[in-house]
C-alpha positions in Angstrom: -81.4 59.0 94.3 -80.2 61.3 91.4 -84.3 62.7 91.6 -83.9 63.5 94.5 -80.2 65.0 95.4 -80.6 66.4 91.6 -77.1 65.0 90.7 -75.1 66.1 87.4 -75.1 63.8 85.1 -71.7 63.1 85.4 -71.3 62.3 89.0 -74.3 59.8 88.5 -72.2 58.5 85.8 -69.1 58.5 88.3 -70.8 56.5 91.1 -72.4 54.0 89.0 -68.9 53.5 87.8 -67.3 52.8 91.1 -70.1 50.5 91.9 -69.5 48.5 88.7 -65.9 48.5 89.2 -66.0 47.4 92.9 -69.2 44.9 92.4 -67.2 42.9 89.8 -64.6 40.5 91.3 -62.6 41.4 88.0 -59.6 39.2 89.2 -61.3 36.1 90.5 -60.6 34.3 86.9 -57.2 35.2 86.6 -56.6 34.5 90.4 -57.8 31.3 90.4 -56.4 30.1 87.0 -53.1 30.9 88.5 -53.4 29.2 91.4 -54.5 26.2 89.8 -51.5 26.7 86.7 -48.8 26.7 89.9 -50.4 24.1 92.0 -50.0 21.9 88.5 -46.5 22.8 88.6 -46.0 21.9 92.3 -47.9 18.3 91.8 -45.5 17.7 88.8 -42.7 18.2 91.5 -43.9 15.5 93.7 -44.3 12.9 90.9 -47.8 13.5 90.2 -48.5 15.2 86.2 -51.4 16.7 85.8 -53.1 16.3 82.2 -56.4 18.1 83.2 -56.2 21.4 84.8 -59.8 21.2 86.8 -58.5 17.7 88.3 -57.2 19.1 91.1 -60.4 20.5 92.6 -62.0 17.1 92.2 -58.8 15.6 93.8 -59.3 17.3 96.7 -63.1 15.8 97.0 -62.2 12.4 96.6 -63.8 10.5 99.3 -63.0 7.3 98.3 -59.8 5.9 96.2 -59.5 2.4 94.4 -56.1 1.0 94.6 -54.9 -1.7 92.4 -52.5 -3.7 94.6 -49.5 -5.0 92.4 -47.2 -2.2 92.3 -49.4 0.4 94.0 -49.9 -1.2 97.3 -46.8 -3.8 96.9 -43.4 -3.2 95.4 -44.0 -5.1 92.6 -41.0 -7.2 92.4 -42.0 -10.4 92.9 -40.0 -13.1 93.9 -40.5 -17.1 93.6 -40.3 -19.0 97.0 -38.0 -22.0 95.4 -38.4 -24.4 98.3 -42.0 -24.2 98.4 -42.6 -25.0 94.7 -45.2 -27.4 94.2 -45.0 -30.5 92.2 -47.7 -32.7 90.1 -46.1 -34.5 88.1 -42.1 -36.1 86.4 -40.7 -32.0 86.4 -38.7 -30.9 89.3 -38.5 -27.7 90.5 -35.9 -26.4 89.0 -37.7 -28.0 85.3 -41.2 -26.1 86.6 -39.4 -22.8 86.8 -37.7 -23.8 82.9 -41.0 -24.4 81.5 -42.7 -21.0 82.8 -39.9 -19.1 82.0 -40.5 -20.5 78.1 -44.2 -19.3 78.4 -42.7 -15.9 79.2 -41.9 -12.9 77.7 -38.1 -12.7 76.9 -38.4 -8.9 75.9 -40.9 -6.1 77.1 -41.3 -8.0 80.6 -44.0 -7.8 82.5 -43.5 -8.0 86.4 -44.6 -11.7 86.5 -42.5 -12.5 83.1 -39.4 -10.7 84.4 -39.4 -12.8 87.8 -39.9 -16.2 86.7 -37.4 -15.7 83.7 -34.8 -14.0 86.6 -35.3 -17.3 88.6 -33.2 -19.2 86.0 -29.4 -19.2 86.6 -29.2 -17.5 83.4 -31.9 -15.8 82.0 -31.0 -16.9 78.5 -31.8 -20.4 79.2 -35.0 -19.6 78.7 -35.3 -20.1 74.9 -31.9 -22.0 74.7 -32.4 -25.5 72.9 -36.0 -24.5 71.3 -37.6 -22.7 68.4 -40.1 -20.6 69.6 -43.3 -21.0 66.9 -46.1 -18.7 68.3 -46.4 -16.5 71.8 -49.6 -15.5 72.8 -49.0 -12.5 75.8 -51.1 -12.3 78.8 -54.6 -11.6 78.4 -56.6 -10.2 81.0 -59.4 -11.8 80.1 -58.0 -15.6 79.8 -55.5 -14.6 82.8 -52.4 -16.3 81.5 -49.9 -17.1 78.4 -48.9 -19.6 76.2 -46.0 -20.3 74.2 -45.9 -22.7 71.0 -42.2 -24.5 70.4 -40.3 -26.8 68.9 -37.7 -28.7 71.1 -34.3 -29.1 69.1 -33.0 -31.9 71.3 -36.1 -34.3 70.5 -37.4 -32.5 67.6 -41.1 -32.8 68.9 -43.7 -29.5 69.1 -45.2 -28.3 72.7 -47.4 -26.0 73.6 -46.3 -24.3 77.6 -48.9 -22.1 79.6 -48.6 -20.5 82.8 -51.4 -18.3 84.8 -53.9 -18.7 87.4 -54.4 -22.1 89.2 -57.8 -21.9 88.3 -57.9 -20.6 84.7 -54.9 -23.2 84.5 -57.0 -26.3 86.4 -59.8 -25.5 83.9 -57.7 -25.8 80.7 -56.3 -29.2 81.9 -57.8 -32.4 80.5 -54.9 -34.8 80.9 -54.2 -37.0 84.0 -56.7 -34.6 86.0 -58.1 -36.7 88.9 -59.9 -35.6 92.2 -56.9 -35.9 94.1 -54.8 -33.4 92.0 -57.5 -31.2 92.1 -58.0 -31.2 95.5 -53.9 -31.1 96.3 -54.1 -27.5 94.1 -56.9 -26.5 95.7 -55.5 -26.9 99.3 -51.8 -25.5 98.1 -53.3 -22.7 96.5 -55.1 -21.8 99.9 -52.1 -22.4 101.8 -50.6 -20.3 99.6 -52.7 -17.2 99.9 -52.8 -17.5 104.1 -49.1 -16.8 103.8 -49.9 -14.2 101.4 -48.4 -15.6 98.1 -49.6 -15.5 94.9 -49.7 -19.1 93.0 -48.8 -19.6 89.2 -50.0 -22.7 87.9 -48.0 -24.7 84.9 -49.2 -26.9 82.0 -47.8 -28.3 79.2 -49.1 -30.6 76.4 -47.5 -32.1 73.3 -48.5 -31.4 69.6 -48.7 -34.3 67.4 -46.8 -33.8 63.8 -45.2 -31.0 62.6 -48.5 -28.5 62.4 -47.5 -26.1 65.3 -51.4 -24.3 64.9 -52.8 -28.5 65.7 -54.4 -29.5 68.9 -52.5 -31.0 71.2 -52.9 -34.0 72.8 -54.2 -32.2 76.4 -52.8 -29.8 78.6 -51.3 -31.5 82.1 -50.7 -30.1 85.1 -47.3 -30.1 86.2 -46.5 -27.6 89.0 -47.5 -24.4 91.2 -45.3 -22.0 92.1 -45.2 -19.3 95.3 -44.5 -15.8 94.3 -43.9 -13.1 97.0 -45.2 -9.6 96.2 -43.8 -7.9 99.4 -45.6 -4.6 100.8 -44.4 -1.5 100.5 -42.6 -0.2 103.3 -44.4 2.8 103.8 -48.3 1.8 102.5 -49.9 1.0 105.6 -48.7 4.2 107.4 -50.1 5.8 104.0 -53.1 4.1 104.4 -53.1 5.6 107.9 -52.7 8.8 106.6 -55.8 8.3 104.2 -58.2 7.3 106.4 -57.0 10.7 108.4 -57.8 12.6 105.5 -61.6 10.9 105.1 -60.5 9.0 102.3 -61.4 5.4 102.6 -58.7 3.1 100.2 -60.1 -0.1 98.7 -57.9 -2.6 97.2 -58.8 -3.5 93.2 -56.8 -6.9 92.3 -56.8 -9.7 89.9 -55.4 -12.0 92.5 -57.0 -14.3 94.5 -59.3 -13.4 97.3 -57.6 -15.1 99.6 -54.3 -13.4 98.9 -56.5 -10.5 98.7 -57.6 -10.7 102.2 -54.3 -11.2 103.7 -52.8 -8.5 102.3 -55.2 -6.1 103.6 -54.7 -7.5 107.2 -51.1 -6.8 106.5 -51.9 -3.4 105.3 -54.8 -2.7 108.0 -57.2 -2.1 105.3 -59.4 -5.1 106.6 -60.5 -8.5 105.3 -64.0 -7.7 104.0 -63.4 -8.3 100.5 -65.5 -10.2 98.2 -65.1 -11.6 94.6 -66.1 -9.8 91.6 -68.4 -12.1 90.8 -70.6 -10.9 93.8 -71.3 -7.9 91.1 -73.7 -9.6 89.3 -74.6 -12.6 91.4 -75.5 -9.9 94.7 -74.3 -9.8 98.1 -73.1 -13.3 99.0 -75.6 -14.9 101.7 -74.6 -13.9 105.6 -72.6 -10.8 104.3 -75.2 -9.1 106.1 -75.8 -6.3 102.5 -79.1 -6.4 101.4 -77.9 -5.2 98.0 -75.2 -4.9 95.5 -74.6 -1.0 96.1 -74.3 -1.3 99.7 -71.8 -4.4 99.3 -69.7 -1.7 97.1 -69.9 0.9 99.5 -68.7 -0.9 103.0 -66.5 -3.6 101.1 -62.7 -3.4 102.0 -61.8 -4.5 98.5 -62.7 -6.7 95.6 -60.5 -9.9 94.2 -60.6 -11.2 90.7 -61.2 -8.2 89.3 -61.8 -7.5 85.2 -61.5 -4.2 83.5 -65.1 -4.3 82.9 -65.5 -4.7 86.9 -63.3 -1.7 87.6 -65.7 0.2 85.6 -68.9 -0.8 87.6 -67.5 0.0 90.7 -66.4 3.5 89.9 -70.2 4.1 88.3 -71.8 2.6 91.4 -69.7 4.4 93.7 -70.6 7.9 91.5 -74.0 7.0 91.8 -74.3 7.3 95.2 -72.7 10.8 95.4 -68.8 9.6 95.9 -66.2 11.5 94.2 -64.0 8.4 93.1 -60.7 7.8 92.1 -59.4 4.8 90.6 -55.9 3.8 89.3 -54.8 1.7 86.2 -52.2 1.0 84.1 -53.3 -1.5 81.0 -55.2 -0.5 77.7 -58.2 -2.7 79.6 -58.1 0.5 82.3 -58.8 2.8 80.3 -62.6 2.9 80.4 -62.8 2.8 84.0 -60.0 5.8 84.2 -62.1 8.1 82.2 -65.3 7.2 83.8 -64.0 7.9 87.5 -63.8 11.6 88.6 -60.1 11.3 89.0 -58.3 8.7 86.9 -54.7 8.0 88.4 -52.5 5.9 85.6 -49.2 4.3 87.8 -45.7 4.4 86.9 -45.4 2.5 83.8 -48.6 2.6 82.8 -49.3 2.5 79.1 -49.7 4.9 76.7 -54.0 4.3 76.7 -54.3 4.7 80.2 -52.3 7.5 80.5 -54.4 9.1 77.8 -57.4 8.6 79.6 -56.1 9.3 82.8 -56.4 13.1 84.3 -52.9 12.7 86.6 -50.3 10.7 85.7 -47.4 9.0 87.8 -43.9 9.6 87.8 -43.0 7.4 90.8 -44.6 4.2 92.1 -46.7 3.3 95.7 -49.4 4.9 96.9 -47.8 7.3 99.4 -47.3 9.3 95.8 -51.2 9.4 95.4 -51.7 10.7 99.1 -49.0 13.1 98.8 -51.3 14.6 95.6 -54.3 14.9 97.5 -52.7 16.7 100.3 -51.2 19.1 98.0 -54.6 19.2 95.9 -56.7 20.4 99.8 -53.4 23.0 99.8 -54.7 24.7 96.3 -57.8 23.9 97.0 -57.8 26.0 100.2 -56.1 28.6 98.3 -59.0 29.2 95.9 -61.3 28.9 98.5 -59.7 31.7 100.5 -59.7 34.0 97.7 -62.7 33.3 97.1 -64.1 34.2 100.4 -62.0 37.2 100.0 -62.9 38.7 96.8 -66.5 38.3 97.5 -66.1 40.1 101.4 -64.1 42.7 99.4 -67.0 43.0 96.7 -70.0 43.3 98.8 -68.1 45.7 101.5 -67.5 47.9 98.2 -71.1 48.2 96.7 -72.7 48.4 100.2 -70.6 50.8 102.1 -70.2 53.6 99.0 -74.0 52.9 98.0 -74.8 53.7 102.3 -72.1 56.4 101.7 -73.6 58.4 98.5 -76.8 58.0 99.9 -76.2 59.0 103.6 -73.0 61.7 103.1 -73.9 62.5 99.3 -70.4 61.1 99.2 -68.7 61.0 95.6 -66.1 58.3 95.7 -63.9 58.9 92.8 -63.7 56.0 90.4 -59.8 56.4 89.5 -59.5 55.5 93.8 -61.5 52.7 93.2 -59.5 51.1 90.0 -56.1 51.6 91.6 -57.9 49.9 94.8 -58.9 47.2 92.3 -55.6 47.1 90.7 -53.4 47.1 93.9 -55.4 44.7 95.8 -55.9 42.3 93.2 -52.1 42.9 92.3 -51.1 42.0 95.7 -53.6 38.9 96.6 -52.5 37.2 93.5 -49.4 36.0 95.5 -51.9 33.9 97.6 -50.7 31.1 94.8 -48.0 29.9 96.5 -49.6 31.1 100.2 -48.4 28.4 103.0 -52.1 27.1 104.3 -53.1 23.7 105.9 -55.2 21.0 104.2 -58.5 20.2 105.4 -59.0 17.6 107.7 -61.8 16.1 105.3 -62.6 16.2 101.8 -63.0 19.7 99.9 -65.5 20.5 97.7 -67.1 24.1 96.7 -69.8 25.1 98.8 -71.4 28.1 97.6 -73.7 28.7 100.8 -70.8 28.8 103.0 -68.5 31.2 100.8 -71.3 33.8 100.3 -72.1 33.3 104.5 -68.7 34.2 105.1 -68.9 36.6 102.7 -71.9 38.1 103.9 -70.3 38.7 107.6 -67.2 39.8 106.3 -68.3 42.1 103.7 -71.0 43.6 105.9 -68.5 44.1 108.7 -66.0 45.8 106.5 -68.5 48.4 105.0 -69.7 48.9 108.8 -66.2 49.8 110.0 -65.8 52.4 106.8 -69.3 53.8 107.4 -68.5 54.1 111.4 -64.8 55.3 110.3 -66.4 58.5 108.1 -69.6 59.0 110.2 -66.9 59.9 113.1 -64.8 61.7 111.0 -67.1 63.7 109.0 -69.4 64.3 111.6 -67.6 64.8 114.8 -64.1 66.6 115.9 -62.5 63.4 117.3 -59.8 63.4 114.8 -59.5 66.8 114.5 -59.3 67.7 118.7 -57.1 64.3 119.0 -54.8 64.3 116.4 -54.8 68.0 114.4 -57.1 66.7 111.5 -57.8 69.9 109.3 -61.8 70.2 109.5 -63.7 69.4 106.2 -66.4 72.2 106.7 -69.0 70.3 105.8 -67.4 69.0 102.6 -67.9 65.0 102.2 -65.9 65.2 98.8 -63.5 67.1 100.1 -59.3 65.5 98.4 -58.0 65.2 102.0 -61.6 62.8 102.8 -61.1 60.9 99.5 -57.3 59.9 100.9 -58.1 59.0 104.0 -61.5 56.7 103.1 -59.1 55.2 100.8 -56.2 54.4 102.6 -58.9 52.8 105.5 -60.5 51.0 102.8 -57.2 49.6 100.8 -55.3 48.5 104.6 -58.3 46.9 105.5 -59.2 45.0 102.7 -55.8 44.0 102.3 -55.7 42.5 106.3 -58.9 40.8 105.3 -57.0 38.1 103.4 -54.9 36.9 106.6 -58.0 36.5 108.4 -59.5 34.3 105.6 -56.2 32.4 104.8 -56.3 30.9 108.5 -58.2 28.4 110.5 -57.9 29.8 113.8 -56.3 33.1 114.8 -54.7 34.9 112.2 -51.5 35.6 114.0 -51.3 31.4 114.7 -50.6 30.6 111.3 -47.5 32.2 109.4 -48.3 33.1 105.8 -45.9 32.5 102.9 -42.6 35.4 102.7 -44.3 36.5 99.3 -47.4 36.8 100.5 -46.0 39.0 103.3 -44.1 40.9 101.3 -46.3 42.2 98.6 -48.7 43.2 101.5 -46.2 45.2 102.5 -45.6 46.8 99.7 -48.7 47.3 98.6 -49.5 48.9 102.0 -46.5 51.6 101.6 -47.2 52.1 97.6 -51.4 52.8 99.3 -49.8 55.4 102.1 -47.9 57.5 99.1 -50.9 57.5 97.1 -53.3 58.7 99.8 -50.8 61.1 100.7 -49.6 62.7 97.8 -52.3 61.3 95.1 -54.3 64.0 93.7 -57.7 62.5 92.7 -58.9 65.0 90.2 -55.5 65.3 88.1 -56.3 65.1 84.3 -55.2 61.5 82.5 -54.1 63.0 79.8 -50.7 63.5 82.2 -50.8 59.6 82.6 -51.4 59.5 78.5 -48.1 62.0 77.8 -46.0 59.9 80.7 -46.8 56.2 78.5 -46.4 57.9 75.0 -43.5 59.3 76.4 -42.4 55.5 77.5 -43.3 54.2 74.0 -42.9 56.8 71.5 -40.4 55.1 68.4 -37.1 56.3 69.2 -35.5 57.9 65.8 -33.1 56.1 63.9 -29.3 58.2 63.4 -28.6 57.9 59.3 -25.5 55.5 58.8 -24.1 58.3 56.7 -24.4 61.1 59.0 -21.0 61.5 59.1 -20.6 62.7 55.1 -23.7 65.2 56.0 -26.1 63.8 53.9 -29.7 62.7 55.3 -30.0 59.1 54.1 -33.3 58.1 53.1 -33.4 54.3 53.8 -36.5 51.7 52.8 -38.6 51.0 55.1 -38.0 47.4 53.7 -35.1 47.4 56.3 -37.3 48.5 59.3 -37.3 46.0 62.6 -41.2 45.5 62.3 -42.1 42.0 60.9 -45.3 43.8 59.4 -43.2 46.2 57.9 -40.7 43.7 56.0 -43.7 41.7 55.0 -45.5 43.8 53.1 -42.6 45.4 52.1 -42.5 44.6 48.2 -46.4 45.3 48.3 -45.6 49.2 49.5 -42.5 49.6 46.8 -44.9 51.3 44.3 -46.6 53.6 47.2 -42.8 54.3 48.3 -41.6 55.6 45.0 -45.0 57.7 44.8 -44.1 59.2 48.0 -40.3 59.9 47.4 -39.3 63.3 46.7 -37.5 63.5 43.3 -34.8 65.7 41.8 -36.5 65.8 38.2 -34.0 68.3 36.6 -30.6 65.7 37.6 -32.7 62.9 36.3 -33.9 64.5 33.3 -30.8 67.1 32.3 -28.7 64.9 34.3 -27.7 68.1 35.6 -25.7 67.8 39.3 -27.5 70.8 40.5 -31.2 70.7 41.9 -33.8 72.8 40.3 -35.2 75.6 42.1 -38.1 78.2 42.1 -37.8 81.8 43.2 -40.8 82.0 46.1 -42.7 84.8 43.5 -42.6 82.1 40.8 -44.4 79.7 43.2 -47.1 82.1 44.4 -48.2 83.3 40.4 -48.3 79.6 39.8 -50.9 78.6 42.5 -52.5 81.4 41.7 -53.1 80.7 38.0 -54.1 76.6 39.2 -56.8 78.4 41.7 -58.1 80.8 38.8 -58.5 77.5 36.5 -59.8 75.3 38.9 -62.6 77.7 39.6 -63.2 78.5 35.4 -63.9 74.7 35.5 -66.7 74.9 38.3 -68.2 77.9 37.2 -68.5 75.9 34.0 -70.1 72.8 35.6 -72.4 74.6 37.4 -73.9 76.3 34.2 
């Protein structure tokens, strides 16, 4: 081009500037860094905390969430059904509950713990008259606890565990008969149709005074109904989800059949399996020919491990699913860094949180939709920029590249970085922009950004190449509305003003066209938004009008020195008429009183002295007539040059 228009070198260096400046989306970082920073700050308002930034964007491509159910799906306040209480052996009801309330935690409560041990008139009944010898908590791998005691009344040693029936049935190895085990069996399932959970009791008596001894057999004494009622609001959440394309599947330790009715209650469905089916494969008749496919089309799994949690989320991630899972135990934590998004409940502990990328504030689930609506809002935000910037970029480099090549136009590169500046200024409000979330999961799709791009960008550069062509080269503008003729000029200052004020307005529109999903005026934008268009359309206007393209910077170089040139400090002894020469050791820069005792020698060097006070202690200052002063430099100048003309012989 420059060969053959035979350019200066200084416009070539000119153009090539304004095609660097306008080809580099300088902002997008920023812009996107913001977004994300605020959309934090407006998940942490709904409950939701976010511990890893980039979270969000995978949020909003979650196609399929794992729910635990206690406490996520259910309120988790559990409540035992007293008349339903079954018994297997010489305890009553009411000495059932007293015994599972010893086997529970009197402090640090779990759900469970705190329920049973609230079912006793008075929760300190539950280690009156004994001495507790050894507690073992609840282990998620043994599903239950045990508590070690010594009763004061008879003086003899038991040993009192409470957990699932069948963890419980297993342990058991004293008066165990077919018929008991078929009466739990039955009452357990009769149990989980009305959807309660069942809490099997043993107890078994230690020989001697060794509290670490075996004892003589666990035996079954009781089973007791607790009610984990739904949340109000989870299956209209649930709803919600599978709205959104997110497809919810219930994670539980419980039972599957307690499993299954919950997720009727719910409408989640009733194709739920145990986690056994894992390992073993699809159970026959399911109708899966293989483990993966089980995973993918099952409702929910019951009996779930930590360890099980985790192979779900890696066999969901291998088939191209962005998962999320919640968890709240130290046994979670695995499977919470593994999934894409790992969600740790209300009360979750301090390992899982850790691990976890959002954390809860608030129980239920409706908490976890409510995030992944507001993550498709930020997400939409980015991606609307991100159409933008790139329209903006490409209508830049291919209309002024048509333009310098067509017009031997010169677009001035200070136009193009206060275009930069005022644009990018302005669409950085697009933050906190009021847009809709996607119907369906978000993720970043390159090919359709750059398509939209593409047509944007190429329409833009069209309407500024069509906009000049007519101005430049016809007398439209100047027969229709008095525009002064350029005489052939294409960088004429009135040209540059007008191509810039088209190009700023609109590039500026192009972000309510982006921002929307149907027409533009259908869908208000955000009163910031709105505003700092506004503005930044009036602060474009003034500059076109009154902007003078070729000014010299060194005006804009006085104007900031002027802003920030030290202002000088007025002598605290002013007044007397001295001038008071004070340290710098006092001076309001931190560098300054740093290194002030290192300077105190250079200081004192630099100081003018009164020698003749200090030495005749004399209170008049020494002086020289201006004659004295011109012999004396005279006779240094004559000896300094003796001494060269001597080194040079």
């Amino acid at each position: 081009m420059y060969a053959g228009f035979r350019y200066p070198y200084r416009t070539g260096i000119n153009n090539i500037l304004v095609l660097l400046i306008g080809g580099i989306p300088i902002a997008m970082p920023t812009v996107l860094s913001v977004t994300l920073a605020i959309g934090a700050k407006q998940l942490a308002e709904h409950k939701a905390i976010v511990t890893r930034i980039t979270a969000i964007e995978e949020m909003a491509a979650v196609t399929i969430l794992c729910s635990d159910k206690t406490g996520t799906l259910t309120l988790n306040k559990l409540i035992v059904d007293k008349p339903t209480i079954k018994e297997y052996a010489e305890y009553d009801a009411e000495g059932i509950i007293l015994i599972s309330a010893r086997a529970s935690r009197t402090e640090n409560q779990d759900a469970i713990d705190f329920c049973i041990v609230n079912s006793l008139p008075n929760p300190k009944q539950a280690r009156d008259g004994i001495e507790e010898l050894g507690f073992e908590p609840f282990n998620p791998t043994i599903k239950r606890t045990e508590i070690t005691y010594k009763d004061l009344n008879d003086g003899k040693l038991y040993r009192a565990t409470k957990g699932m029936s069948h963890f419980i049935l297993d342990l058991c190895s004293r008066d165990k008969t077919e018929d008991q085990v078929k009466a739990l069996n039955d009452d357990v399932d009769e149990f989980a149709r009305r959807g309660l959970r069942s809490l099997a009791v043993a107890i078994e008596e230690i020989e001697g005074d060794n509290h670490e001894a075996p004892g003589t057999g666990f035996r079954l004494i009781g089973l007791l109904p607790i009610y984990d009622p739904p949340r109000s609001d989870t299956k209209e959440t649930i709803d919600r989800a599978i709205e959104l394309g997110v497809q919810v599947k219930m994670i539980t330790g419980d039972q599957l059949a307690i499993a299954k009715e919950t997720g009727r209650r719910l409408g989640m469905g009733d194709n739920m399996f145990l986690s056994k089916t894992l390992k073993d494969g699809p159970p026959a008749g399911s109708g899966y020919d293989n483990v993966d496919e089980l995973v993918l089309h099952a409702d929910g799994f019951a009996g779930v491990y930590p360890e099980h949690k985790y192979e779900i989320v890696q066999r969901l991630q291998a088939m191209g699913h962005m998962t999320a899972m919640t968890g709240d135990g130290v046994n979670d934590a695995p499977a919470l860094s593994k999934s894409d998004v790992g969600i740790a409940v209300a009360d979750a502990s301090d390992a899982a949180r850790s691990a976890a990328d959002i954390v809860l504030t608030e129980p239920g689930l409706s908490v976890i939709i409510e995030a992944l609506i507001h993550s498709r809002q930020i997400f939409q935000r980015m991606r609307n920029y991100s159409i933008y910037t790139c329209s903006v970029t490409i209508r830049v480099v291919v209309g002024f590249a048509v333009m310098c090549f067509a017009f031997k136009y010169n677009f001035p590169p200070f136009m193009v970085l206060i275009l930069a500046i005022l644009n990018d200024g302005t669409i950085m409000t697009i933050s906190t922009d009021r847009v809709k979330p996607s119907p369906h999961p978000d993720q970043w799709n390159l090919f359709e950004i750059f398509s939209y791009a593409i047509m944007y960008g190429l329409y833009l550069a069209a309407s500024t190449l069509a906009f000049f062509a007519v101005l430049f080269k016809t007398n439209f503008f100047q027969s229709h509305f008095g525009v002064q003729s350029f005489n052939g000029n294409p960088n004429d200052s009135v040209l540059h003003s007008v191509v810039y004020l088209q190009v700023s307005t609109i590039s500026q529109g192009l972000i309510f066209i982006t921002r929307s999903q149907s027409w533009f005026f259908m869908e208000r934008p955000s009163v910031l938004l709105m505003c700092a268009f506004v503005v930044a359309q009036l602060v474009a206007t003034f500059i076109s009008v009154y902007a003078n393209w070729v000014a010299p910077m060194d005006l804009l170089k006085f104007a900031m020195q002027r802003v920030f040139k030290p202002k000088p400090i007025i002598p605290s002894d002013a007044a007397s008429g001295r001038r008071s020469r004070r340290s710098s050791a006092v001076s309001t820069s931190g560098s300054a009183r740093y290194y002030a005792n290192r300077t105190h020698s250079l200081r004192t060097l630099s100081r003018p002295r009164n020698f003749g006070k200090r030495i005749f202690g004399l209170e008049r200052k020494m002086s020289m007539e201006p004659n004295e002063l011109r012999r004396f430099s005279s006779v240094q100048t004559n000896h300094a040059a003796q001494i060269l003309s001597g080194q040079r012989q």
